[in-house]
TORVO-518725 format. One record per residue (C-alpha): residue number from 1; residue in one letter; x, y negated, z. Coordinates in Angstrom, 3 decimals, always signed. Layout:
N
torgu->NUM | bake->a | X->X | Y->Y | Z->Z
...
END
This chain:
67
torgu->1 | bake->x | X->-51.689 | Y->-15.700 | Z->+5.381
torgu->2 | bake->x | X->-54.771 | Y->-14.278 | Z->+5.401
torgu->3 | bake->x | X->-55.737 | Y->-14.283 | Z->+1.624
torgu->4 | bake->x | X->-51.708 | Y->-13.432 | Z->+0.691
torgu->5 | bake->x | X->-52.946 | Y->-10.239 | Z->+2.948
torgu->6 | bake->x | X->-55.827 | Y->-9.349 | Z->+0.787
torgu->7 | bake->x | X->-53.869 | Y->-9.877 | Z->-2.578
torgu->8 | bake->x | X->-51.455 | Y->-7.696 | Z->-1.458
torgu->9 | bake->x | X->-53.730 | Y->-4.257 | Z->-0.457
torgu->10 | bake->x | X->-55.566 | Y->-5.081 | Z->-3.503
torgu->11 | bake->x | X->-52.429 | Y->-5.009 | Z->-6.258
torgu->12 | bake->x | X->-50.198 | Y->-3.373 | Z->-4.425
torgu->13 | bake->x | X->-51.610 | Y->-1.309 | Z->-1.519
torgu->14 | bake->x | X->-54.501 | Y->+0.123 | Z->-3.241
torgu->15 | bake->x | X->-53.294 | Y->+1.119 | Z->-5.884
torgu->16 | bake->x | X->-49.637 | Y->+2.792 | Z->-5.044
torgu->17 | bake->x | X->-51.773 | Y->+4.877 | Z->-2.290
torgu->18 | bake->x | X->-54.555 | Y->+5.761 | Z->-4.712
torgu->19 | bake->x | X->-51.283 | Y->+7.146 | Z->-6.662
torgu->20 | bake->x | X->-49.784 | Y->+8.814 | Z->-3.863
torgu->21 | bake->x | X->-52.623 | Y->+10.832 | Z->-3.284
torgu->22 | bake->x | X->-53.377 | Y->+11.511 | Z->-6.998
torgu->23 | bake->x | X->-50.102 | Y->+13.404 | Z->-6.599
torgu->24 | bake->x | X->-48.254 | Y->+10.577 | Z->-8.768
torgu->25 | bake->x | X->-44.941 | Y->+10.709 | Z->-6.903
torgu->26 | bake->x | X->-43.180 | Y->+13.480 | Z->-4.806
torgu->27 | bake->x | X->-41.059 | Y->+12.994 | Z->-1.665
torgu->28 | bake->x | X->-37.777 | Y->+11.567 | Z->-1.812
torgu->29 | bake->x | X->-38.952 | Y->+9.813 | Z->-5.099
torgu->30 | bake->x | X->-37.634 | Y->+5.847 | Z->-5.274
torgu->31 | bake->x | X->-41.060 | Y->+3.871 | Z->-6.723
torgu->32 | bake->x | X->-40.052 | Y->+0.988 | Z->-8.333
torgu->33 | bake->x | X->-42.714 | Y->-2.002 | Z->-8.217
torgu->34 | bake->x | X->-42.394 | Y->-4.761 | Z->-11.276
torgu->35 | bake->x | X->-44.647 | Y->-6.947 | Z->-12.882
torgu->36 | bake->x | X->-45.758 | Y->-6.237 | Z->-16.499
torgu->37 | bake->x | X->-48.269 | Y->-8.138 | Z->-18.939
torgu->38 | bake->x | X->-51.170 | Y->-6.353 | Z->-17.364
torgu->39 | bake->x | X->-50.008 | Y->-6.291 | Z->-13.085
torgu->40 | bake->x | X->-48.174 | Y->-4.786 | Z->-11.634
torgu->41 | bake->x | X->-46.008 | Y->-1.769 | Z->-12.841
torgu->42 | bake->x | X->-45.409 | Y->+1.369 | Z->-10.985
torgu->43 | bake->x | X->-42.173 | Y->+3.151 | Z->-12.025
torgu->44 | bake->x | X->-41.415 | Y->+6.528 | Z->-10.383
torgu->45 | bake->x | X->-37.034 | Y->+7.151 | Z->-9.898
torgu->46 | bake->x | X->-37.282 | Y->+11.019 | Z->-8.899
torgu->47 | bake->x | X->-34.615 | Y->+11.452 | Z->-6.031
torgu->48 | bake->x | X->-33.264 | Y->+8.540 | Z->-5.486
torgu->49 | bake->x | X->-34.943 | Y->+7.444 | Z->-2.357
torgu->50 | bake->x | X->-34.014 | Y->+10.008 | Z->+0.590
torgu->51 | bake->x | X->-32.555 | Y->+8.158 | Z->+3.732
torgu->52 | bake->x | X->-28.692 | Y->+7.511 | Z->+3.794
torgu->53 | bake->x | X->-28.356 | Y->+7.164 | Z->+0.362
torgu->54 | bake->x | X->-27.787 | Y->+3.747 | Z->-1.281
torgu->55 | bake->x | X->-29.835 | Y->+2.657 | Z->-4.155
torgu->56 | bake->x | X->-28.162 | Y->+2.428 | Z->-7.556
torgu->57 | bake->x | X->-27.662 | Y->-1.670 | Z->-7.965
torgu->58 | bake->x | X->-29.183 | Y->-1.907 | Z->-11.164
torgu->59 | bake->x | X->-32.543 | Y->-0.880 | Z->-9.687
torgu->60 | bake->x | X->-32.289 | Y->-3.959 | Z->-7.385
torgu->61 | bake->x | X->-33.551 | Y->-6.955 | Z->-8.892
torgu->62 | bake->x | X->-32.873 | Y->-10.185 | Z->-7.849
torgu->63 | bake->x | X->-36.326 | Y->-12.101 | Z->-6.577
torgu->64 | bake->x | X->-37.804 | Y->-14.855 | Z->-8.822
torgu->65 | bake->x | X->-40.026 | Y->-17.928 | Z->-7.798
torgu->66 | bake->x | X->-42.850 | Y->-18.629 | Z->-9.800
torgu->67 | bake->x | X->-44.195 | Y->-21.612 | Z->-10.022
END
């Protein structure tokens, strides 16, 4: 568990915070996460993710095993 920990602050963590504070994405923005050639993708959705609201299906993907 421990190393799945690490891989995630360093691809995911790290770098969606280092954009958060760069200013990247406002509040109530929906980030979208997927993976691309190079990692991981970040994908900013402006408004679509204040509470109560339901997220527009095609934005949910369906997960994938790999391997």
């Amino acid at each position: 568990a421990r190393p799945l920990r690490r891989a995630l602050q360093r691809h995911l963590e790290s770098p969606l915070s280092v954009r958060l504070l760069r200013g990247d994405f406002d509040r109530g923005d929906l980030v979208v996460v997927d993976a691309g050639q190079e990692g991981l993708v970040f994908e900013r959705k402006p408004g679509l993710g204040k509470l109560g609201e339901q997220i527009p299906q095609e934005l949910v993907a369906e997960p994938e095993l790999v391997g």
